[in-house]
C-alpha positions as CSV (number, residue, x, y, z in Angstrom):
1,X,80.7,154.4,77.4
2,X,82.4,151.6,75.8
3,X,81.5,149.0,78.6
4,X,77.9,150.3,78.7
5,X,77.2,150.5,74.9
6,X,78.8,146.6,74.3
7,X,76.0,145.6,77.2
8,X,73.5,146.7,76.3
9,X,73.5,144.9,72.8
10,X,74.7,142.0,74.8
11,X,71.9,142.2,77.8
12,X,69.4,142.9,74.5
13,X,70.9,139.6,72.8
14,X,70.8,137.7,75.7
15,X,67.1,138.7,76.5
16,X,65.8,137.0,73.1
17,X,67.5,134.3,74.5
18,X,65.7,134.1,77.7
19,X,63.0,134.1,76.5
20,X,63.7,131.6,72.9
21,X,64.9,128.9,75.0
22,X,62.4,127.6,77.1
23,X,59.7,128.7,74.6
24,X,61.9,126.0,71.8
25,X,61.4,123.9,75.1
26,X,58.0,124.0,75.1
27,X,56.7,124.9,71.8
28,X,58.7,122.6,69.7
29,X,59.9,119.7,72.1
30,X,56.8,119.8,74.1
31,X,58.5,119.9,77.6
32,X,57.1,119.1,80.4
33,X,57.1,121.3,83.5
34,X,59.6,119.3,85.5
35,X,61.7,119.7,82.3
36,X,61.3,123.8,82.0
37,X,62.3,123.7,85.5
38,X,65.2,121.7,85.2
39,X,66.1,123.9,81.9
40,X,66.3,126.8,84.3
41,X,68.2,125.4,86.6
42,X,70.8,124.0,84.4
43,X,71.1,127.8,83.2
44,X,72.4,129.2,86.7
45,X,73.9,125.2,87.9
46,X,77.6,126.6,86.9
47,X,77.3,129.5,89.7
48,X,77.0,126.9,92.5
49,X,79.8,124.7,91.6
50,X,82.4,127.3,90.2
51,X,81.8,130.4,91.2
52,X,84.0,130.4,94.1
53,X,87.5,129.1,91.9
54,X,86.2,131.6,89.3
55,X,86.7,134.6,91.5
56,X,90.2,133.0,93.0
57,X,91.3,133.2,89.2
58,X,89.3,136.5,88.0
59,X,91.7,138.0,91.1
60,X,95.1,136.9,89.0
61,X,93.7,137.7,86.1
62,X,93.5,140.6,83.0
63,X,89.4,141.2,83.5
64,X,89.0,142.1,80.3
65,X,90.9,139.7,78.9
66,X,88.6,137.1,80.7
67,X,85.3,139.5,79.7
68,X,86.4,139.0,75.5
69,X,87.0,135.3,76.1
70,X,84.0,134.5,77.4
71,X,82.1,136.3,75.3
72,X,83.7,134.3,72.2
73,X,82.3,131.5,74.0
74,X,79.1,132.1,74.6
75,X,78.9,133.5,70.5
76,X,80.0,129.9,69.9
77,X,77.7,128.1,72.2
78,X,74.3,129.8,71.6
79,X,74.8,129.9,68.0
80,X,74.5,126.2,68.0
81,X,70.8,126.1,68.5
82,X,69.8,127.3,65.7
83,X,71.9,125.2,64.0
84,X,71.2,122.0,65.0
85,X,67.6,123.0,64.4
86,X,67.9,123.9,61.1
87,X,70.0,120.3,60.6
88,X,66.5,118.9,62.6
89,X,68.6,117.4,65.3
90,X,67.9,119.1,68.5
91,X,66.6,117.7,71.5
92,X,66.2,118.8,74.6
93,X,69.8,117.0,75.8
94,X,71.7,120.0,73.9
95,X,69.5,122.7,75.6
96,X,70.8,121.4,78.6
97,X,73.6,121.5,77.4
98,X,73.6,124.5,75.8
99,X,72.0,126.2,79.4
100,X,75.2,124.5,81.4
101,X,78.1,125.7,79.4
102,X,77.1,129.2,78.6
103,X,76.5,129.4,82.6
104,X,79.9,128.5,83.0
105,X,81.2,131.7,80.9
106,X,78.5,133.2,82.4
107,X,80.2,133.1,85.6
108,X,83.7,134.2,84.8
109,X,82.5,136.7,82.6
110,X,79.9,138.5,85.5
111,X,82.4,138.4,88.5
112,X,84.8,139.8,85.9
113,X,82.8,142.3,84.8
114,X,81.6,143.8,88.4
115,X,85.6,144.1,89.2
116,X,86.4,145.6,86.4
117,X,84.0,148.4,86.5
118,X,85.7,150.2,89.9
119,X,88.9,150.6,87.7
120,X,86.8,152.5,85.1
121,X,85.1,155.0,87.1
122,X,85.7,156.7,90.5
123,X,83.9,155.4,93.9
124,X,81.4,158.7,94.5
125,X,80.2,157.9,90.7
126,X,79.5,154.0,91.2
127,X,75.8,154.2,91.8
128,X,75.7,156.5,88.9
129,X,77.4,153.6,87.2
130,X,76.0,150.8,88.2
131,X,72.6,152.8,87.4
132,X,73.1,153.4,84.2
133,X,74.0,149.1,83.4
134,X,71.0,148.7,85.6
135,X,69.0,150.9,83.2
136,X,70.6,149.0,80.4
137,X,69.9,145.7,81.1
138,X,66.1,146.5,82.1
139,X,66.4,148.5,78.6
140,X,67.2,145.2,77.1
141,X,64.8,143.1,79.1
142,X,62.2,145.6,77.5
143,X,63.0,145.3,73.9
144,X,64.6,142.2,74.0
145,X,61.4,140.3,74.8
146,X,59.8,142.0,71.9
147,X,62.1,141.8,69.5
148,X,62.0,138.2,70.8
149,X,58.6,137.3,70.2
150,X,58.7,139.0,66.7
151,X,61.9,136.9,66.0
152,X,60.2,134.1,67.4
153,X,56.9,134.6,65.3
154,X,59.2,134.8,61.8
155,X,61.8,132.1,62.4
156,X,60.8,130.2,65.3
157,X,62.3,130.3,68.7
158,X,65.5,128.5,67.9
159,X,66.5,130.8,65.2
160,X,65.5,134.1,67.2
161,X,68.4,133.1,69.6
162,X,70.7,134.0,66.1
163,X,70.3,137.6,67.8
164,X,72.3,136.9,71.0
165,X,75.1,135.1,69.1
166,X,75.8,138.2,67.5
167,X,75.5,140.6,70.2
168,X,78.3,138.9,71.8
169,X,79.8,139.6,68.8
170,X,79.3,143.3,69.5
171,X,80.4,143.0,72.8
172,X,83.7,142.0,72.1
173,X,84.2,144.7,69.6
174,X,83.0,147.1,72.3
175,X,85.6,145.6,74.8
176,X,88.4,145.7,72.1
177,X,87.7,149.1,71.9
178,X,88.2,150.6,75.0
179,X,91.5,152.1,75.3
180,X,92.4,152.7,78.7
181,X,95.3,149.7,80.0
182,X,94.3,147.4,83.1
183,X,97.0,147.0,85.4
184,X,98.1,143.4,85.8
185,X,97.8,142.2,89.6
186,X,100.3,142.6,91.6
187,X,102.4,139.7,92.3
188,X,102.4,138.6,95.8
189,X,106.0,138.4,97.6
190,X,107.2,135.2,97.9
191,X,105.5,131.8,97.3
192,X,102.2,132.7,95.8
193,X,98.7,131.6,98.5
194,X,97.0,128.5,97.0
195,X,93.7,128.6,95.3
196,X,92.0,127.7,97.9
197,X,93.4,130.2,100.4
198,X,92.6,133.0,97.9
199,X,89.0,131.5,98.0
200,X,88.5,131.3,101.6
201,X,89.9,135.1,102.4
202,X,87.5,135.9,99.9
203,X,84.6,134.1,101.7
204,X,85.8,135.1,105.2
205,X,85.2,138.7,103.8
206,X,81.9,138.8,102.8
207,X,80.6,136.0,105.8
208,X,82.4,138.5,108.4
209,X,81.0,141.5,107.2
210,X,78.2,142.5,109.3
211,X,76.2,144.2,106.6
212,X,77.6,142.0,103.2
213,X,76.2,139.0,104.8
214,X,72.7,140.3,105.3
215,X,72.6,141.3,102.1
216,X,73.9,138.1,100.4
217,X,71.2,136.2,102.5
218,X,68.4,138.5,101.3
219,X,69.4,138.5,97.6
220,X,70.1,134.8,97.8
221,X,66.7,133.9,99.2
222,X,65.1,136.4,96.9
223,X,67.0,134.5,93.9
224,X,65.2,131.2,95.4
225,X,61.9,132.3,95.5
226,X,62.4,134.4,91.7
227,X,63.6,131.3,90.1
228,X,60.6,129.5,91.6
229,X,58.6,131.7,89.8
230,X,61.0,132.0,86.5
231,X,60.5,128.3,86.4
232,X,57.0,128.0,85.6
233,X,55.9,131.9,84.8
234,X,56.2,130.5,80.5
235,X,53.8,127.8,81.2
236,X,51.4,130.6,83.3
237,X,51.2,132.6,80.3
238,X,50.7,129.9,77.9
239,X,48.8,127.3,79.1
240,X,47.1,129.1,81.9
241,X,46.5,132.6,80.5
242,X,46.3,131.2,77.0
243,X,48.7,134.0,75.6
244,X,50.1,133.1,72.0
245,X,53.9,132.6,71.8
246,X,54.5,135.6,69.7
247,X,52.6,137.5,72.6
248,X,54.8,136.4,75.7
249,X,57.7,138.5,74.4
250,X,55.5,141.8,74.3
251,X,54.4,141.0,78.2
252,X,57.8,140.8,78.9
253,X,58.6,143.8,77.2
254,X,55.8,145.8,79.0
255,X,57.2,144.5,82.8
256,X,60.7,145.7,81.8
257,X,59.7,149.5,81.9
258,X,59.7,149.2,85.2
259,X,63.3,147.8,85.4
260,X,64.4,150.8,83.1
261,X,62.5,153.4,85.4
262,X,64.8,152.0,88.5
263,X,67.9,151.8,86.5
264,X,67.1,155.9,85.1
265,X,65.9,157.3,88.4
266,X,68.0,155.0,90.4
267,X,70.8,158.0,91.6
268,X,67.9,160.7,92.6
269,X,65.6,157.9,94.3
270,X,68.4,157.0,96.3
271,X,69.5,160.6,97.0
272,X,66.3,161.0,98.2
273,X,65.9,157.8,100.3
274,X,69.2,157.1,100.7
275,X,71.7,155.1,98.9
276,X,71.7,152.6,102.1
277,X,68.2,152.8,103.0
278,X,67.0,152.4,99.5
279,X,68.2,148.7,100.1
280,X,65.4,147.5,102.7
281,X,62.9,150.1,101.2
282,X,63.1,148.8,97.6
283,X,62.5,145.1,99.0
284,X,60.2,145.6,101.5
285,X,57.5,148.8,100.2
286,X,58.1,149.1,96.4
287,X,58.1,145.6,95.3
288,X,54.6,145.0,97.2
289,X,52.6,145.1,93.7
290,X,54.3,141.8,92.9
291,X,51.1,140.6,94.5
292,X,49.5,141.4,91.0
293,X,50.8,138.6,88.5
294,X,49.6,135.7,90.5
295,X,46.2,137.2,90.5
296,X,46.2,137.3,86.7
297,X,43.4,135.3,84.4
298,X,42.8,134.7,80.6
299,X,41.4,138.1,78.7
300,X,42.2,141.4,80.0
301,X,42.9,140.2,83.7
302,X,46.2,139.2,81.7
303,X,47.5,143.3,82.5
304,X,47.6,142.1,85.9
305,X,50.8,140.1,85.0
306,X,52.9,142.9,83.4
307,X,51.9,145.7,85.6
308,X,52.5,143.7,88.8
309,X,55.6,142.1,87.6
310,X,56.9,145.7,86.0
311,X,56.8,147.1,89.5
312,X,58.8,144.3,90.7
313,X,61.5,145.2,88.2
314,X,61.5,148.7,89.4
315,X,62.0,147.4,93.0
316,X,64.3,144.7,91.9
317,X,66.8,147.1,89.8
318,X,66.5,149.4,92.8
319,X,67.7,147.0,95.4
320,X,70.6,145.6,93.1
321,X,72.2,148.9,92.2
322,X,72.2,150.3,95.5
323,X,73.7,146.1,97.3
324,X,76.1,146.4,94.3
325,X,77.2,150.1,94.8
326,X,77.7,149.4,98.3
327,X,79.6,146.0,98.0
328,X,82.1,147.7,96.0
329,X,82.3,150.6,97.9
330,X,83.5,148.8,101.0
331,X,85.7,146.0,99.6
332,X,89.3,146.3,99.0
333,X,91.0,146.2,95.3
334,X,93.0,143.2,95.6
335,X,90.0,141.6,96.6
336,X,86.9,142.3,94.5
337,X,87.1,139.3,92.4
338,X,86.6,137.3,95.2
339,X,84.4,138.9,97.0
340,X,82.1,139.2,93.9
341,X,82.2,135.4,93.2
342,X,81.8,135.0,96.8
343,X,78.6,136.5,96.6
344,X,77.8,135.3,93.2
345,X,78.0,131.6,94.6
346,X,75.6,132.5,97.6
347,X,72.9,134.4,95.5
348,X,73.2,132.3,92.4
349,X,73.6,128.9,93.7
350,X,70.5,128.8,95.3
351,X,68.7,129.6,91.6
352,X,69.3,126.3,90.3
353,X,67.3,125.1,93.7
354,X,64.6,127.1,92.8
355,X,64.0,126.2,89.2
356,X,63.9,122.5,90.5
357,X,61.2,123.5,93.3
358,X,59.5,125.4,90.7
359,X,59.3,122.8,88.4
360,X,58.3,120.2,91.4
361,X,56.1,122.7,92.9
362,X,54.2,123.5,89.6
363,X,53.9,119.5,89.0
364,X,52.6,118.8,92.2
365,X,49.9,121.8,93.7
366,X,49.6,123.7,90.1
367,X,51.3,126.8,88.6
368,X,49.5,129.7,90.3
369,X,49.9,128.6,93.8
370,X,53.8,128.0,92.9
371,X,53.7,132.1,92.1
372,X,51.9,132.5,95.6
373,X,54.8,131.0,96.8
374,X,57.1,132.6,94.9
375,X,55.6,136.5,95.7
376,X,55.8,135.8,99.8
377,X,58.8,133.9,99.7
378,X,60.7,137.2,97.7
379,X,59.0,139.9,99.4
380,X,59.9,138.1,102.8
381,X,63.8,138.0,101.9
382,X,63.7,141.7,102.7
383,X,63.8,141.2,106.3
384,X,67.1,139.7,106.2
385,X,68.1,143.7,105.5
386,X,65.7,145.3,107.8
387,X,66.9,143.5,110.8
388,X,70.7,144.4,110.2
389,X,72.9,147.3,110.6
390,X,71.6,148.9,107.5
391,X,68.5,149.6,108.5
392,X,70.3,152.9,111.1
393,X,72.0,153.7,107.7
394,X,71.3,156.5,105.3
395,X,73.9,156.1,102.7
396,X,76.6,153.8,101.2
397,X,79.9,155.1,102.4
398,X,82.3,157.0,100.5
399,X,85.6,155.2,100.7
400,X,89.2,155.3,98.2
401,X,89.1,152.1,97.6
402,X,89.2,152.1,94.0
403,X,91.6,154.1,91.6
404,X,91.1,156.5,89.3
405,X,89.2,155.5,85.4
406,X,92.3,154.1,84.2
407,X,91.9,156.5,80.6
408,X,93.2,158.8,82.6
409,X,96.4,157.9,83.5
410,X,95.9,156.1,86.9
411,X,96.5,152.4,87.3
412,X,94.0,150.3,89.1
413,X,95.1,150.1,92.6
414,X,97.0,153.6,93.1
């Protein structure tokens, strides 16, 4: 409860954020589209070059040790926008800056965080779990926008990010609070395996896996295509759709019910379905209405956008619970640090690409036909799970890989 409550403030926080940045890009620096694009990319840059040492390390690590620091961090780091702005000294060099170094923490505090979480609650209750962050985040994506874009509208974009520097500070307080003790990891006999051994068993894992590496190439491909569209979907709604600043956040705010209905309805859909099949379905039949925001024009075609995109959410939230319930379902203890970098540097290193194409793409043939793109190119990474062993599968298996919560007097690991 601790974990979940510290989150959502935190997912909340960070939602202002995403949404502040590039509009104190474009709003009061007058970026370009290249340079949105580029401000994306630098964002998720850090989980192409380090996410593979950070998993290594997360393994011989405290997690939640790791989860506080980088959540310091990142308090530290975003607070400096608003900052220099008020000082009138910020340029587009320090949002770079500021997008690259929070991505680093980023990274060792989300392969952190998805290992800590089997040592907090039982295997048959991880989809429940990973629902209910799913819900949260969406939760956050849905007010956080809005709360955003009032921020935005009363102290400019730079000083709405103010909100995500202090919800780290909540979720450090939430993470100090939980009481249960984290088992250190277990020393390994003799000399200790290098760094880069512990990298590659973790990357031999998920690339021999016959189901993890179908899933890593459809969520990777998926990232591509969404960070296509991420890169230029700021400068659709305001200099294509002619939607006020202030506005963008409640558009946002309107797509995220969709994320929070997947995160909420996430356990019965997928008892229904079935937490396996739910993977391909979600992809391939739910997130179809992403057809919608492309199609979008000034006036009141603009509901287009949010409808269209919220069912994309639903789909999205859907698809990540169930691939995340299932990749820690079938991967040992010892190794779920590495295996969730391993994956992390897959799906995430190919966002950076994305919000370079996006920004090229958008300079070059326009912004809508960029989200054409970016709608086929998403939809189409489904197929990567369809045509896999998954797609005979009803359900994630049940397996004892993961310990008891650890408040109630199991250690990680037994």
């Amino acid at each position: 409860m601790l974990l979940w409550g510290g989150q959502t403030v935190s997912e909340m926080g960070s939602a202002v954020t995403q949404l502040a940045l590039p509009l104190t890009a474009v709003v009061l620096l007058d970026a370009t589209t290249l340079q949105v694009g580029l401000l994306n990319a630098a964002a998720t840059l850090a989980f192409a070059v380090i996410a593979l040492p950070a998993g290594a390390l997360v393994d011989r690590m405290l997690k939640r040790r790791v989860m506080i620091v980088c959540d310091t961090a990142r308090l530290v780091i975003v607070a400096s926008v608003p900052v220099a702005w008020a000082a009138g000294v910020l340029t587009m060099g320090q949002l770079y800056a500021v997008a690259i170094t929070t991505g680093v923490f980023t990274v060792f505090f989300d392969v952190s965080y998805q290992s800590y979480l089997p040592a907090l609650v039982r295997s048959e209750h991880l989809m429940n779990a990973n629902g209910r962050l799913g819900a949260s985040q969406s939760f956050a994506q849905l007010a956080g926008p809005g709360l955003g874009g009032g921020l935005v509208g009363a102290f400019g974009a730079p000083g709405a990010m103010t909100a995500d520097a202090l919800s780290y500070l909540a979720s450090v307080g939430s993470l100090l609070g939980i009481r249960g003790r984290e088992e250190r990891p277990a020393a390994t006999a003799g000399k200790r395996p290098s760094l880069r051994a512990d990298i590659a068993e973790g990357v031999r894992f998920v690339v021999g896996h016959p189901i993890l590496r179908k899933i890593v190439a459809c969520t990777g491909t998926a990232n591509l295509f969404s960070s296509i569209s991420g890169a230029v979907q700021i400068l659709f709604l305001i200099r294509v759709l002619h939607v006020p600043p202030a506005y963008t956040g409640l558009l946002f705010a309107i797509s995220a019910v969709g994320g929070v209905a997947g995160g909420v309805f996430s356990g019965p859909i997928a008892r229904r379905v079935g937490s396996a099949r739910i993977i391909w379905f979600s992809m391939l039949v739910l997130a179809v209405p992403g057809i919608l925001p492309p199609l979008a024009e000034p006036g009141w075609g603009v509901v287009l956008y949010p409808v269209g995109f919220g069912f994309v959410l639903f789909a999205g939230v859907l698809y990540n619970v169930a691939q995340v319930s299932y990749r820690q379902a079938v991967c040992p203890p010892r190794l779920m640090g590495r295996m969730n970098a391993a994956v992390r540097w897959i799906v995430w290193g190919t966002m950076p690409l994305g919000g370079v194409i996006g920004g090229v793409l958008g300079t070059a043939i326009g912004i809508r036909p960029t989200l054409w793109i970016a709608f086929i190119g998403s939809w189409a990474a489904g197929l990567w799970v369809y045509f896999s062993p998954l797609r005979r599968m009803r359900d994630i298996p049940v397996t004892s890989t993961v310990s008891e919560p650890a408040g109630e007097g199991r250690t990680p690991g037994e």
